[in-house]
MIBA-597571 format. One record per atom (N, C-alpha, C): residue in three letters; x, y, z. Coordinates in steps of 0.05 Angstrom, whole numbers, plus 5000, padded with zeros to 4 digits. Example, Ala and Ser with C-alpha at 12.3 -4.5 7.8 and 13.67 -1.06 7.14 Angstrom:
! MIBA-597571
ALA526448865156ALA524649105156ALA526449345156SER525749555142SER527349795143SER525850015157
END
This chain:
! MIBA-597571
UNK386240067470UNK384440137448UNK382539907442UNK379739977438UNK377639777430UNK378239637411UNK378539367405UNK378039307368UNK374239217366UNK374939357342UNK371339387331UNK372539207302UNK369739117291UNK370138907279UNK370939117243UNK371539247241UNK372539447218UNK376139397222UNK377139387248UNK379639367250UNK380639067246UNK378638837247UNK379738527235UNK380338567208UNK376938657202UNK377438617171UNK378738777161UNK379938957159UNK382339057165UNK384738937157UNK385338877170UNK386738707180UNK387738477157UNK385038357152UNK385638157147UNK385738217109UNK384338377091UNK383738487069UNK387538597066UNK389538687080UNK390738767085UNK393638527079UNK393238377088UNK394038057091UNK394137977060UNK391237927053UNK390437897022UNK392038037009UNK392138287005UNK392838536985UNK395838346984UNK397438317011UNK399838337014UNK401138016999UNK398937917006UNK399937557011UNK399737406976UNK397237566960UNK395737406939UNK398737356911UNK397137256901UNK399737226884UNK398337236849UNK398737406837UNK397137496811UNK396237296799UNK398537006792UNK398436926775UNK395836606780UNK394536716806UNK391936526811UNK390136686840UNK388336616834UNK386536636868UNK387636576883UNK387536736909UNK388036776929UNK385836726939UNK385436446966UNK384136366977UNK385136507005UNK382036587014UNK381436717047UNK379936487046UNK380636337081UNK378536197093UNK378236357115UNK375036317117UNK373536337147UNK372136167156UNK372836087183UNK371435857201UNK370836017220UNK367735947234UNK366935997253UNK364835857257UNK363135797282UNK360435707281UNK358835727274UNK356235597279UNK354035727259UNK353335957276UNK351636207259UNK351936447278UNK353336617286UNK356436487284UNK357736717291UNK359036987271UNK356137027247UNK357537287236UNK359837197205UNK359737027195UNK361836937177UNK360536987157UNK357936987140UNK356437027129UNK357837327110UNK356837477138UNK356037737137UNK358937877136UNK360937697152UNK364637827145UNK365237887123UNK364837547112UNK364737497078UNK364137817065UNK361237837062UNK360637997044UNK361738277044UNK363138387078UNK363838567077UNK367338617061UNK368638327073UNK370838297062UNK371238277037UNK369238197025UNK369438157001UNK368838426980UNK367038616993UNK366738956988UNK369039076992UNK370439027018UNK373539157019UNK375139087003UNK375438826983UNK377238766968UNK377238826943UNK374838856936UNK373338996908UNK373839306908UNK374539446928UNK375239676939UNK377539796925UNK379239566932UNK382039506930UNK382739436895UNK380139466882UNK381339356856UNK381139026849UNK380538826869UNK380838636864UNK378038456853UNK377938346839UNK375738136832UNK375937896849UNK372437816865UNK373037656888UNK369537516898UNK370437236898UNK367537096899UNK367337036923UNK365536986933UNK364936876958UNK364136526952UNK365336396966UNK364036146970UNK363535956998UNK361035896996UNK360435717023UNK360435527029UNK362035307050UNK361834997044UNK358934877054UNK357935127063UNK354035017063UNK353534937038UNK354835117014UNK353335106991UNK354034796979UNK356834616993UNK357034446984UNK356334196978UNK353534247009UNK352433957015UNK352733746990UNK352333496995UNK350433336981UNK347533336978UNK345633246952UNK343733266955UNK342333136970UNK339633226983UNK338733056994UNK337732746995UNK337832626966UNK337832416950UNK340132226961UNK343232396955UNK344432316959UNK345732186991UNK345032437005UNK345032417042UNK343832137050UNK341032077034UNK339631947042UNK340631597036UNK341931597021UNK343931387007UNK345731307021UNK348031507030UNK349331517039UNK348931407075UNK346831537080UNK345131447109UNK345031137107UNK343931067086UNK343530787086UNK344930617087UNK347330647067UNK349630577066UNK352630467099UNK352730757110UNK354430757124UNK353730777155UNK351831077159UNK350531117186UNK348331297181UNK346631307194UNK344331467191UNK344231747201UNK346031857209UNK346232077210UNK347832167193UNK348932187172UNK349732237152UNK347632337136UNK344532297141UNK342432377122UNK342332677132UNK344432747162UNK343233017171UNK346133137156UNK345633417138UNK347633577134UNK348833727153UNK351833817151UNK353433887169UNK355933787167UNK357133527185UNK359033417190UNK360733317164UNK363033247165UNK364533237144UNK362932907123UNK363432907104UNK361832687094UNK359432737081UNK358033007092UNK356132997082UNK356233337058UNK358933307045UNK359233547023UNK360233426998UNK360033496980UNK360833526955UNK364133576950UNK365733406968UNK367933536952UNK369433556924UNK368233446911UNK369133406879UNK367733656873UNK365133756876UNK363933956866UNK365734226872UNK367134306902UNK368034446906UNK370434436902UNK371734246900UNK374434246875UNK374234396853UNK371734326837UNK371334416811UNK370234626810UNK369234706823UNK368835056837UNK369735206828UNK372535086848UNK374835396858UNK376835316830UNK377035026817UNK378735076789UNK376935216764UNK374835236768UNK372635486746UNK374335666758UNK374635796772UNK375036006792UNK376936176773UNK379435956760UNK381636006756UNK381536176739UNK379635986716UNK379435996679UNK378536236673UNK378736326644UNK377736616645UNK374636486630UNK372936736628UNK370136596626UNK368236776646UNK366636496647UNK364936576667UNK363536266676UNK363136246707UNK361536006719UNK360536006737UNK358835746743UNK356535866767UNK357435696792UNK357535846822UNK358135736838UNK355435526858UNK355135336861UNK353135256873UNK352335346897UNK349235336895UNK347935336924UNK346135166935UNK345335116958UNK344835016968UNK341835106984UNK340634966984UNK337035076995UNK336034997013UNK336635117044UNK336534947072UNK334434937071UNK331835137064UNK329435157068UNK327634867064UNK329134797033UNK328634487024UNK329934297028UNK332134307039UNK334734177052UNK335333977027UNK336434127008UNK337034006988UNK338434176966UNK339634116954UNK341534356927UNK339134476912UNK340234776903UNK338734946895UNK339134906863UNK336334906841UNK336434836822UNK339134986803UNK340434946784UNK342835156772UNK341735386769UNK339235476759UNK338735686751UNK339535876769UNK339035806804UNK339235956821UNK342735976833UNK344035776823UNK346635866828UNK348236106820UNK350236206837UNK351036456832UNK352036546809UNK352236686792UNK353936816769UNK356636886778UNK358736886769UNK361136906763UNK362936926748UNK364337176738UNK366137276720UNK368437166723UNK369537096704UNK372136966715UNK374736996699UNK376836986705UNK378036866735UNK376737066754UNK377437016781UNK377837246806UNK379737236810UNK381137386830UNK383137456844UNK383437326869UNK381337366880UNK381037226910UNK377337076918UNK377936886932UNK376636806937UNK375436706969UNK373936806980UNK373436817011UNK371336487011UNK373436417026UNK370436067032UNK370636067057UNK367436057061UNK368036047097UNK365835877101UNK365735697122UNK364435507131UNK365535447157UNK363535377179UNK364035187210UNK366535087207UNK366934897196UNK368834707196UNK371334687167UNK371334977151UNK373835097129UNK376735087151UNK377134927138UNK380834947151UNK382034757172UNK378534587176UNK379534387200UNK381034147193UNK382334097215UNK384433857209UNK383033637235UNK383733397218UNK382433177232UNK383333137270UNK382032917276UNK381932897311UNK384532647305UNK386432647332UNK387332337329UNK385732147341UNK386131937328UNK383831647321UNK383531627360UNK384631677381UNK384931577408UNK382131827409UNK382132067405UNK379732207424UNK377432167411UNK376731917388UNK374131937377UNK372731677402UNK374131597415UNK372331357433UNK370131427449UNK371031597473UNK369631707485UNK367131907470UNK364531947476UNK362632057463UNK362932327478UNK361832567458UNK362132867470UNK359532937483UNK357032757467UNK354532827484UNK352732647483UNK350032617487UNK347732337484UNK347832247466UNK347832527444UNK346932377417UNK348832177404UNK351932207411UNK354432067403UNK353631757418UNK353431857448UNK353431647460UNK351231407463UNK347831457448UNK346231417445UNK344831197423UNK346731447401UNK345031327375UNK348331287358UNK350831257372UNK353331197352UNK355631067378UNK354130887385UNK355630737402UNK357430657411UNK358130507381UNK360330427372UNK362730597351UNK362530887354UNK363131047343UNK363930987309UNK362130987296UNK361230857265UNK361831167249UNK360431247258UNK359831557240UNK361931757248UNK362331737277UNK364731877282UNK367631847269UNK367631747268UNK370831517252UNK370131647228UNK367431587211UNK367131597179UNK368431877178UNK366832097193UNK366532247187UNK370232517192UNK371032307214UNK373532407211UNK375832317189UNK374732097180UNK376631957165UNK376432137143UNK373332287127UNK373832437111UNK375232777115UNK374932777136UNK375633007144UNK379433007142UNK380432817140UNK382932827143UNK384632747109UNK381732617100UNK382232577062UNK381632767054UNK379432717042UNK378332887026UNK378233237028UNK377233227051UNK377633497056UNK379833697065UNK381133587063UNK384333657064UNK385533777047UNK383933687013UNK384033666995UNK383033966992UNK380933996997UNK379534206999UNK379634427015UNK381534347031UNK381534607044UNK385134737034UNK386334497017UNK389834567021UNK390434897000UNK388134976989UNK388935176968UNK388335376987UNK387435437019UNK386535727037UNK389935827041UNK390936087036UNK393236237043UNK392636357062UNK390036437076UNK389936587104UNK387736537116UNK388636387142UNK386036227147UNK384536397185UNK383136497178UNK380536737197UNK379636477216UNK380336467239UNK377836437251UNK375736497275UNK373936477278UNK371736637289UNK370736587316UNK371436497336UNK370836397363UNK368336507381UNK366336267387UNK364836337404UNK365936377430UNK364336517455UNK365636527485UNK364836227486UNK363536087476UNK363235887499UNK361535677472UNK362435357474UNK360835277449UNK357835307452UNK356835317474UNK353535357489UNK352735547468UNK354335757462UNK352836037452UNK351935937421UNK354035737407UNK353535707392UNK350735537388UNK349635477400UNK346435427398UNK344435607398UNK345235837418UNK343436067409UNK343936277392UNK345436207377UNK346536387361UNK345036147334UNK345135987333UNK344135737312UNK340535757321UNK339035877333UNK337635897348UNK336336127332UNK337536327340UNK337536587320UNK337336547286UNK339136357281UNK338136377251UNK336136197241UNK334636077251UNK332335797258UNK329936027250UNK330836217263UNK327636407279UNK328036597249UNK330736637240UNK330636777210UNK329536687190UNK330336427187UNK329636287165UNK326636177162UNK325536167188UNK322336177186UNK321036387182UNK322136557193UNK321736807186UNK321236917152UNK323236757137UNK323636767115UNK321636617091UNK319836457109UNK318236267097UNK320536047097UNK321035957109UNK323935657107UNK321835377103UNK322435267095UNK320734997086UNK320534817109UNK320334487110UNK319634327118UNK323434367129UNK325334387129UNK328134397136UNK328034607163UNK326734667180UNK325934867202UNK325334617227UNK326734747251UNK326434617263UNK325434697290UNK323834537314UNK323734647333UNK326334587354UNK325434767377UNK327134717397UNK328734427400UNK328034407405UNK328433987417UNK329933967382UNK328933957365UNK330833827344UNK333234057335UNK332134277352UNK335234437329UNK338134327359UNK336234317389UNK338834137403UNK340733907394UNK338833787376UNK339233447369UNK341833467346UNK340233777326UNK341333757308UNK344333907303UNK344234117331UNK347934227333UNK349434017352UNK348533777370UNK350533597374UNK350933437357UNK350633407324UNK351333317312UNK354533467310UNK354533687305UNK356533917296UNK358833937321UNK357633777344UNK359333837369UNK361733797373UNK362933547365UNK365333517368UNK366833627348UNK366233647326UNK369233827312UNK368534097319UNK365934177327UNK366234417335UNK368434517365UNK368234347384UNK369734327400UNK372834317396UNK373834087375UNK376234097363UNK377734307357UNK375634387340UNK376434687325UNK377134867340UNK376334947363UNK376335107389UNK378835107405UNK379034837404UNK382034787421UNK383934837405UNK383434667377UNK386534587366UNK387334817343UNK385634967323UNK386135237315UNK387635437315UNK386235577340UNK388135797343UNK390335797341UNK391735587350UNK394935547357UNK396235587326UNK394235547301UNK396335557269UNK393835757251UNK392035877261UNK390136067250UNK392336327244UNK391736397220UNK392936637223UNK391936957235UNK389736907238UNK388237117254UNK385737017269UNK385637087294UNK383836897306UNK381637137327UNK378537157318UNK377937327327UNK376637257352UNK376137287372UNK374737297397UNK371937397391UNK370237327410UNK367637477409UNK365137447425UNK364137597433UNK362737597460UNK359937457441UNK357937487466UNK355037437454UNK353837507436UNK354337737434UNK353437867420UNK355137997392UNK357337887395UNK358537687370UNK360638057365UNK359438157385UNK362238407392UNK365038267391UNK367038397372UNK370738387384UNK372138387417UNK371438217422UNK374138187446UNK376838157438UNK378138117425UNK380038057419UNK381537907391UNK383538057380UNK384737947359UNK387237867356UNK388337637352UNK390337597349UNK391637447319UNK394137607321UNK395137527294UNK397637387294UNK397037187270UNK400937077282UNK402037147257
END
């Protein structure tokens, strides 16, 4: 029998119902690349759970960046690619702590966003509304759920730009070192963690490619990039993207496959 992408989510909304626990949110993570459809899971998963009776926010660790003010500081400070958003180091995790604990309270609060177009945080006004508590909460981001590299595979460089412009692997180190603090932190409240697999990390550039050509599409600001820089700018994302690929599946609790065209090949559940 086919699986079509109605039988994950499925699946996984199913998991929620079963797994959540009344007396707080219930965190869904989704990881996948850029491109591969997590966006768009989200909002459906998040319709099937509302379905279900449940109250349920969506949150994005895009939305968590730092500002661009701040990137730029930070660049100065440590390594200069840290001014590019993406890689661990360059989010808010105190902001998204304090997020998902609004999340809890009864009320109401606003979840932040983030404005690639300006590559920089979106003023409050434009942050989301939120009734609160929820029930569940779906956060999905590239790199939601990842667990750090050991310190031996950061030597070797994954591509030019590692090997080029981070020599001495400066940024790589930083950036895992937070990935194994801080965001650890941040990721330790997910109870079911989705994730989303390209066939091949390659695709994930044209699939990052695809949303380049949206967002200009969109009127996207000075944050748009051409060819040559959107290459520059997913080998930033390369190696934990790679990580993620390998080391994942093996403790994901549902791990989806997916062709080019971002069709179901395959699901597996542990």
């Amino acid at each position: 029998m086919s699986i079509t992408q109605a039988d994950w989510r499925t699946e996984v909304v199913e998991a929620v119902v079963a797994r959540r626990d009344p007396a707080a949110p219930f965190v869904l993570g989704l990881c996948g690349p850029q491109g591969s459809g997590k966006s768009t899971a989200a909002r459906v998963i998040r319709r099937m759970l509302v379905e279900q009776g449940l109250s349920c926010a969506v949150l994005s660790i895009d939305d968590l960046y730092l500002t661009r003010a701040e990137r730029l500081a930070l660049a100065a400070r440590v390594h200069p690619f840290l001014a590019t958003r993406g890689p661990p180091g360059t989010h808010d995790v105190a902001l998204g702590l304090k997020a998902m604990a609004a999340l809890a309270k009864p009320g109401e609060t606003r979840l932040p966003r983030f404005d690639k177009g300006s590559d920089d945080r979106a003023l409050l006004d434009d942050w989301q509304f939120v009734r609160t508590p929820v029930q569940c909460l779906i956060f999905e981001g590239w790199c939601v759920g990842a667990l750090p590299q050991p310190a031996s595979d950061l030597a070797p460089p994954v591509n030019a730009l590692e090997r080029d412009d981070d020599p001495d692997g400066v940024w790589r180190r930083y950036a895992n070192a937070q990935l194994a603090g801080p965001y650890q932190r941040l990721f330790a409240p997910i109870g079911y963690l989705v994730q989303l697999r390209a066939p091949a990390i390659e695709q994930v550039l044209a699939w990052r490619g695809q949303q380049e050509s949206e967002l200009k599409a969109a009127g996207g600001g000075p944050a748009t990039m051409n060819p040559a820089q959107l290459v520059r700018f997913i080998q930033h994302y390369e190696r934990i993207s790679r990580w993620i690929d390998a080391e994942m599946p093996g403790r994901a609790d549902a791990v989806v496959d997916l062709d080019p065209d971002r069709n179901v090949v395959s699901l597996r559940l542990r």
